[in-house]
C-alpha positions in Angstrom: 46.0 -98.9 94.1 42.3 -97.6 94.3 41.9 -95.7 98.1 38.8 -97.9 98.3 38.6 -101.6 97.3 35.1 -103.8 97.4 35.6 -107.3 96.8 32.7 -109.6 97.2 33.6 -113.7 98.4 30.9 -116.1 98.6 31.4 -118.9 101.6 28.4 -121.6 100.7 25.1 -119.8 101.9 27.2 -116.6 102.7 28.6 -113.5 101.4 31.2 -111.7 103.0 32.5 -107.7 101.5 35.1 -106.1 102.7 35.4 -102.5 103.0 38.8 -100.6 102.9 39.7 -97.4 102.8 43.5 -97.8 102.9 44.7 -99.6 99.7 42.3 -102.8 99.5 45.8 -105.1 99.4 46.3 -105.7 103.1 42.3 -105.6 103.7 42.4 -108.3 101.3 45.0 -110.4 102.0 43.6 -110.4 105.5 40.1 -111.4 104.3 42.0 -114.9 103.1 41.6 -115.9 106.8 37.9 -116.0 105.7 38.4 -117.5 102.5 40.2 -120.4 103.9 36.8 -121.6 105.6 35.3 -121.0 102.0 35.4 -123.4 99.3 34.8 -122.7 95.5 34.0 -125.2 92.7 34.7 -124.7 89.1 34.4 -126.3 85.5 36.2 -125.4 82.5 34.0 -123.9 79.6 34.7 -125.7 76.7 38.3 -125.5 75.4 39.6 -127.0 71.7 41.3 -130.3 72.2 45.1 -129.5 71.9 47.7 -131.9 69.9 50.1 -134.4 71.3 53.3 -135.3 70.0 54.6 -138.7 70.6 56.3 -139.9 74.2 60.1 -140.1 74.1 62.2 -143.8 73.9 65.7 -144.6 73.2 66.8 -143.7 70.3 65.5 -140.6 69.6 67.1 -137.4 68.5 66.6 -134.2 70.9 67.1 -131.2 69.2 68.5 -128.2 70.5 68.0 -124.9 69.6 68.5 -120.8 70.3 65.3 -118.9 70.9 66.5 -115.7 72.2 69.5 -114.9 74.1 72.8 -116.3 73.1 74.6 -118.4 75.9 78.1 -118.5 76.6 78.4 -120.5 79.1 76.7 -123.6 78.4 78.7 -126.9 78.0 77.1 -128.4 75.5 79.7 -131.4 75.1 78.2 -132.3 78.8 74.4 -132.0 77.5 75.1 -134.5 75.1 76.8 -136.9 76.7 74.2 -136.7 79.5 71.3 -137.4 77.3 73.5 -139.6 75.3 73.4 -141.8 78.7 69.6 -142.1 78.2 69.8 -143.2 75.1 69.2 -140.2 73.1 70.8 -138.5 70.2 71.0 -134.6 70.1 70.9 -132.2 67.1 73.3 -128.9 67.3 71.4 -125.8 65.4 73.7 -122.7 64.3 72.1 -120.7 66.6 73.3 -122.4 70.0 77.1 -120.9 68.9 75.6 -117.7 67.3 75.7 -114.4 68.4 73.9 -111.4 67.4 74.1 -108.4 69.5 72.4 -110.1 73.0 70.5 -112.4 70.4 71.6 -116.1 69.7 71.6 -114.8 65.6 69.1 -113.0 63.9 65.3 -113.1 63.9 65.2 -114.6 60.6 67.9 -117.3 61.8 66.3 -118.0 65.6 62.7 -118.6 64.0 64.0 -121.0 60.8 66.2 -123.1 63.3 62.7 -123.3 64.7 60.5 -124.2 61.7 62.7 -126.7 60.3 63.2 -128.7 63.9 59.1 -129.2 64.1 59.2 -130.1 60.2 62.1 -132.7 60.8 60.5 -135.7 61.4 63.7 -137.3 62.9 64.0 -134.6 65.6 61.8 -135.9 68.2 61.8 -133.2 70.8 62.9 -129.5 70.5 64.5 -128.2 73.5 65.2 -124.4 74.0 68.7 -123.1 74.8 68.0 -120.4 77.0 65.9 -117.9 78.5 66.6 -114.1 78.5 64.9 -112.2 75.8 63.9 -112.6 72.3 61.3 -115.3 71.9 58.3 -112.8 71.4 60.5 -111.4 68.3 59.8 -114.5 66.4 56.4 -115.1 66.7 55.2 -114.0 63.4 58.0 -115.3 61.8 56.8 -119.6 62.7 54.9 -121.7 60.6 51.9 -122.6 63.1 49.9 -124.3 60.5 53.0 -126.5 59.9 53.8 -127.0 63.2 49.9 -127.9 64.1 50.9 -131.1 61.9 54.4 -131.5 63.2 53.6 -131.7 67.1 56.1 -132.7 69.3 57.5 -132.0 72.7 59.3 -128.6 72.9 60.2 -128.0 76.4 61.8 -124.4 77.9 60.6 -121.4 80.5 61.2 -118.3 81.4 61.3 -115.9 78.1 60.3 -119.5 76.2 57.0 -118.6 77.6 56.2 -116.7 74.7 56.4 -119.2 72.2 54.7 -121.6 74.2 51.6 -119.3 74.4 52.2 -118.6 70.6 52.4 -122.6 69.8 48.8 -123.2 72.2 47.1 -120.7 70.6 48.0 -120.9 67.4 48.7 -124.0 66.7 46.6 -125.8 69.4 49.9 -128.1 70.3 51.1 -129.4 74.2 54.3 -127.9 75.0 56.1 -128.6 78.3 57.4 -125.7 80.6 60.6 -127.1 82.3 64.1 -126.9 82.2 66.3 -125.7 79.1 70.0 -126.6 78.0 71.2 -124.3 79.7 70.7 -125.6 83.1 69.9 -129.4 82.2 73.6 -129.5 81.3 74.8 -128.7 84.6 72.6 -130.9 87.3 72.6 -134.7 88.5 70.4 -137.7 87.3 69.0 -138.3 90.8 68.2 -134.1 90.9 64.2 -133.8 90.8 64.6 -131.3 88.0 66.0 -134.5 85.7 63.7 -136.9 87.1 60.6 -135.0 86.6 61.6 -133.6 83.0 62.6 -137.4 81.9 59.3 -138.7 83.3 57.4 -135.8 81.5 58.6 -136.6 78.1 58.2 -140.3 78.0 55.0 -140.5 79.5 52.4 -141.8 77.4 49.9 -142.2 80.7 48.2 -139.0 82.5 51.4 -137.9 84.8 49.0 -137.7 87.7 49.3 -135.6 90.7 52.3 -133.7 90.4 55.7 -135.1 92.8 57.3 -132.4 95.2 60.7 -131.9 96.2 61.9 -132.6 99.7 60.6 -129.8 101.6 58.2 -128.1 99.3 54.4 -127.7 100.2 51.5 -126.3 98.6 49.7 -124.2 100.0 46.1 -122.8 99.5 45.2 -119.4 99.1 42.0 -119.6 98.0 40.6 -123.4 98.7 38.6 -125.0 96.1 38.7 -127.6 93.1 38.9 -126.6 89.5 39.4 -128.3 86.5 41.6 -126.6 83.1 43.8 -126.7 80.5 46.6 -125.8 82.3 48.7 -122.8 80.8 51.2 -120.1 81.4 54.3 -119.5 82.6 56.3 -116.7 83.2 54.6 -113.5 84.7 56.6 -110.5 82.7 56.4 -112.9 79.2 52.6 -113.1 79.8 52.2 -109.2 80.4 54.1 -108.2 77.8 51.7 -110.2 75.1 48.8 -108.4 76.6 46.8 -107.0 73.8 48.8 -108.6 70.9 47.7 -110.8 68.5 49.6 -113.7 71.0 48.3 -112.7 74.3 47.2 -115.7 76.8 43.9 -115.9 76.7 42.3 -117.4 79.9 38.5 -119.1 79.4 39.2 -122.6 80.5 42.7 -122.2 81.4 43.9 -122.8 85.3 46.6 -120.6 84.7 50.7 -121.1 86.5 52.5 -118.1 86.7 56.2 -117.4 88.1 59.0 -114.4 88.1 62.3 -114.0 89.0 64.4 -110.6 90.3 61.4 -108.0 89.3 60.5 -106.1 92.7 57.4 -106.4 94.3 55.6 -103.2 93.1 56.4 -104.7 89.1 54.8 -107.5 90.4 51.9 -105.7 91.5 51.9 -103.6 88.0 51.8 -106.6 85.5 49.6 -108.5 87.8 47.5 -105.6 87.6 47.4 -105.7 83.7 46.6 -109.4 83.9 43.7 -108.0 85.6 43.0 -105.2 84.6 42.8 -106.9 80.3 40.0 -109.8 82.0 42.8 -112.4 82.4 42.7 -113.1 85.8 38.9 -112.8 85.8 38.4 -115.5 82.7 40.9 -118.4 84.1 39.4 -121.3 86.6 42.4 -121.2 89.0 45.8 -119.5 89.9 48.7 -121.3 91.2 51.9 -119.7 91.8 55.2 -120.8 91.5 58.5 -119.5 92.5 59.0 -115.8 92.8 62.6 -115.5 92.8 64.4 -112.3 94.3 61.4 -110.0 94.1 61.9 -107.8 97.2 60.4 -104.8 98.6 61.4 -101.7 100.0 60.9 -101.3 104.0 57.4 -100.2 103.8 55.8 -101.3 100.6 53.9 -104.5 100.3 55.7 -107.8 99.8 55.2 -109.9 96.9 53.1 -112.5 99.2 50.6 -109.8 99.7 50.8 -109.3 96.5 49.9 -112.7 94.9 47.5 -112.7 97.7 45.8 -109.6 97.2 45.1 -110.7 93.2 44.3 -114.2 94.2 41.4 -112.7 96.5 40.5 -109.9 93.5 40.1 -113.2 91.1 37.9 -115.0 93.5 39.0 -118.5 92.0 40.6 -121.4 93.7 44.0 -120.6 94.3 47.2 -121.8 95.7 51.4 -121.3 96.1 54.5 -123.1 96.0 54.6 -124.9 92.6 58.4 -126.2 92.2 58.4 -123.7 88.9 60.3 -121.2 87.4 63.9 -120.5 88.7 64.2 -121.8 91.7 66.7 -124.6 92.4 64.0 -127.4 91.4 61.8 -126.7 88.4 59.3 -129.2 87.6 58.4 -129.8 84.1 54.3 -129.4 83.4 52.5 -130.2 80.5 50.9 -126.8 78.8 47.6 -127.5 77.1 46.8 -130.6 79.1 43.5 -130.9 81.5 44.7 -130.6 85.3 42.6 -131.0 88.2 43.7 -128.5 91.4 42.3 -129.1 94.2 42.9 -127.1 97.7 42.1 -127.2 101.3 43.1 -126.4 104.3 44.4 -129.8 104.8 45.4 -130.8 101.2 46.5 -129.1 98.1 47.4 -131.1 95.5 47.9 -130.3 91.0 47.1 -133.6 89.1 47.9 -133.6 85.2 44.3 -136.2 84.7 44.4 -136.9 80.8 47.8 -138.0 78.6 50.6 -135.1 77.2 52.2 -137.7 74.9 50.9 -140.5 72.4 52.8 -143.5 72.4 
């Protein structure tokens, strides 16, 4: 960090800048006490209109697929079953039971399991088998003009994030960052992880303001209402595209991000690239969701500082505590979708304001 940070916040009528001559994060985070008597109000620039595939009902095939890394574990007899109890059929590809190296089958293979669930018009939904690594390898091996034509609900996070920055802006489709076979397998029908990724996919309404788990709050970092396309997903996924021909790209985005066992001066460092490439400074909001396991030494700043220190540095409405990522409860959110975030000191609250699914 620079020994000597100026950020500049404006409070209505007034302008407050802060001076530090230690490392800017602290000095910053501590300037939020400020901040949270501020209030910022943003609109989206102009975004293109993104695709939406068609709401799920019974009867309709789900179809399953590897990504990235191959999964071992996953009792897939039990994922069927349990979708089969909703009414919905399920579609095994090869790669689910392939392996190649840490790979769930080659490039080649992961990508055409891909291609040919969006061209199957009896698949109605794709959803990912697992997270790990791998997705960015595929990238330039999809169809996006195909799949522009094909849209439909493909649903995953983690390394998944990838493709679902890929399928936005390439192929101007919604996608839906939640859950993946790996862990829907495994959880009850009264879980909010089920209940929020079943009410996601057959929605044909706006999903409105988004339901919290028992015991979750959001909570505002920088208060102030935006409107966006909301987008994002996984912090290191999102860092690693920087500067490729699939990086995020932020104007009119209110952007989610989350991370899971990365320490908190990694944090700092890809949150610093975010910056550092315009990211943070094109999007109309941040709001974080769970950061899982991301310690620090005695010592070095914690990863709160850290989200708080970048959430200052962006100067755009900002909050914490989306039910995201890998924690136990992992809501599933509509990418590509308009959202309206709005944050106070008294209420904070992410609404999904315009339909992800046609009936």
């Amino acid at each position: 960090m620079p020994q000597a940070v100026r950020t500049t916040f404006q409070s209505g009528q007034q302008w407050c800048v802060l001076q530090s001559q230690r490392t800017g994060i602290k000095a910053v985070a501590a300037a939020l006490l400020f901040t949270m008597t501020a209030g910022f109000s943003v609109t989206a620039a102009a975004v293109p209109s993104f695709t939406t595939g068609k709401a799920l009902h019974r009867g309709d095939c789900i179809g399953i697929t590897g990504t990235a890394t191959a999964a071992e574990d996953i009792d897939i007899p039990a994922l069927k079953q349990r979708l089969g109890k909703e009414g919905f059929s399920v579609k095994v590809m090869p790669t689910v039971t392939k392996r190649y190296g840490y790979f769930s089958g080659t490039d080649a293979e992961r990508a055409g399991d891909l291609n040919e669930l969006f061209a199957d018009d009896s698949v109605a939904a794709i959803l990912c088998l697992d997270g790990g690594y791998g997705s960015a390898r595929i990238l330039n091996k999809l169809d996006y003009d195909m799949i522009r034509t094909h849209a439909k609900p493909f649903i995953g996070f983690s390394d998944t994030t990838a493709l679902h920055i890929a399928l936005e802006e390439k192929s101007k489709i919604i996608t839906f960052h939640g859950p993946m076979a790996n862990t829907l397998s495994g959880i009850d029908k009264n879980d909010y992880t089920w209940h929020s990724f079943k009410k996601a996919l057959t929605a044909s309404q706006p999903l409105g303001t988004l339901s919290l788990p028992e015991g979750c709050k959001l909570t505002a970092l920088i208060p102030g209402t935006a409107t966006g396309i909301l987008a994002g997903g996984n912090l290191s996924i999102i860092a690693s595209l920087a500067g490729t021909p699939y990086a995020l790209q932020g104007k009119g985005k209110i952007l989610v991000l989350e991370d899971v066992n990365e320490p908190s001066y990694k944090i700092d460092r890809m949150l610093n690239q975010l910056w550092q490439s315009g990211l943070l400074q094109d999007v109309e909001a941040i709001a974080y969701g769970n950061f899982i396991n991301c310690p620090a030494d005695p010592g070095d700043f914690t990863t709160e500082e850290i989200l708080a220190y970048y959430a200052a540095l962006a100067g755009k409405p900002a909050i914490k505590g989306l039910p995201v990522g890998h924690g136990t409860e992992n809501a599933t959110l509509p990418l590509g979708t308009k959202a309206l975030l709005q944050s106070d000191k008294e209420n904070v609250t992410l609404a999904f304001i315009e339909p992800a699914l046609h009936t």
